[in-house]
Steps between C-alpha positions, in 0.01 A plus 500: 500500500573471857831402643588400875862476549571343858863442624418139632191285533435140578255421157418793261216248430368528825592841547253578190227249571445669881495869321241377221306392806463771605510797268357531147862485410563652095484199251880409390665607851815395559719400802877484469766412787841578498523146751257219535517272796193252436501472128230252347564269231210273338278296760749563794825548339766717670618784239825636613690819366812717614368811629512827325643301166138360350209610388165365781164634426163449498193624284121577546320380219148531511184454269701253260415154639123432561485119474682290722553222276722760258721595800795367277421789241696766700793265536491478158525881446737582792755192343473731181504795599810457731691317216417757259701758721786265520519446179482906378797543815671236232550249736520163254338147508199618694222172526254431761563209729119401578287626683675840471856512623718678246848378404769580265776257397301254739584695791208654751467894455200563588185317786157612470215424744154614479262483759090566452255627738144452445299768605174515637351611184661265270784721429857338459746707628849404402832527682794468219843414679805548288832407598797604242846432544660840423845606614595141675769342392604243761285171475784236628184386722237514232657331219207494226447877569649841310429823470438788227847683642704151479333387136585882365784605695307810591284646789158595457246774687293299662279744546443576106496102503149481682330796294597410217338103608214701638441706196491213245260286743276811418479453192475137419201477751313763271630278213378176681135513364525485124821326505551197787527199227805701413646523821485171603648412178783707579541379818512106344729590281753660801458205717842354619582099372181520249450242282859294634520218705560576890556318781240601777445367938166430568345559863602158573882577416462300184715552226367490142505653080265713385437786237337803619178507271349859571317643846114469537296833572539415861838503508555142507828369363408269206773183437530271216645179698596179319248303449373785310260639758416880648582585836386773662700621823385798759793727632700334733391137380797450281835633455756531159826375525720689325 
């Protein structure tokens, strides 16, 4: 595989997006920076990390999606693959809080944004951004955020961190095909508040109960409200309270 270390950039995202542009760029690339001064979070977000303590990078990943309506498949991977390696690192009480931030002990280790470029073709091209919290250990600003080095009381290579990410992404793509039902099982079964009643803020800064219920193919989140009904909300369109 590839690897791009830069010093500083303002979005690996972007940095990888304008050099698949241009360049028949090796599938499974990857982009790290030691300090990231735009970092993206879902639709607009800000993601913010101490430089030269976390893990920021970005992944090609190319001939996997070819549908537009199963976008949500790769988030589905990427959730699993990256809590897979936190998990083998031993880092405990790893769930997913939908659509695919990763926690542990309810506290934000890891964003992940992926943007998708149609091609001309057809081709989806996809731009995987990973954000880990590595070495950090001062979140007096970020209270509902950790890190592996503050959960373990240990540092990590971050380095090692992305290739060993990178490497198991490999291999559960090639494993996609015969076994998807499986994954997304897996990926049910990891998602954070599950099955327990949760307060959640609507767009309309309304509070109310619900019970998350599962996530439709297109990555909508489903609810189980009161009156015994299924809601389901886009990204951005609700928010748990927790």
């Amino acid at each position: 595989m590839k690897l791009i270390k830069l010093d500083a950039i303002d979005s690996t995202n972007d940095f990888l997006k304008a050099l698949a542009s241009q360049d028949e760029l090796e599938n499974f690339t990857i982009v790290t920076a030691e300090n990231q001064t735009k970092g993206k979070g879902q639709v607009g977000g800000v993601w913010k990390s101490e430089a030269g303590k976390n893990l920021t990078m970005s992944v090609l990943v190319k001939d996997f999606l070819f549908d537009s309506e199963e976008v949500f498949n790769l988030s589905v991977v990427v959730s699993l693959v990256v809590s897979e390696a936190l998990k083998s690192l031993k880092i405990p009480n790893v769930c997913i809080k939908w659509p695919n931030d990763i926690l542990s002990y309810n506290k934000k280790l890891v964003g992940i944004l992926i943007e998708n470029t149609i091609k001309s073709d057809g081709r989806i091209v996809s731009v995987v951004g990973i954000g880990i919290n590595v070495n950090q250990t001062d979140y007096s600003e970020l209270p509902n955020a950790s890190s592996l080095a503050v959960i373990s009381g240990k540092s990590f290579d971050k380095e090692e961190l992305a290739v060993l990410i990178v490497e198991r992404l490999k291999e559960k793509i090639k494993l996609w095909k015969t076994s998807s039902q499986l994954f997304w099982e897996d990926y049910f079964k990891m998602l954070f508040k599950k099955g327990i009643p949760t307060p959640f803020r609507n767009n309309n800064d309304q509070d109310f109960m619900g019970i998350i219920h599962g996530v439709s193919k297109s990555g909508k989140l489903q609810v189980l409200l009161e009156d015994d009904s299924v809601a389901e909300f886009e990204i951005k369109e609700v928010k748990m309270l927790y």
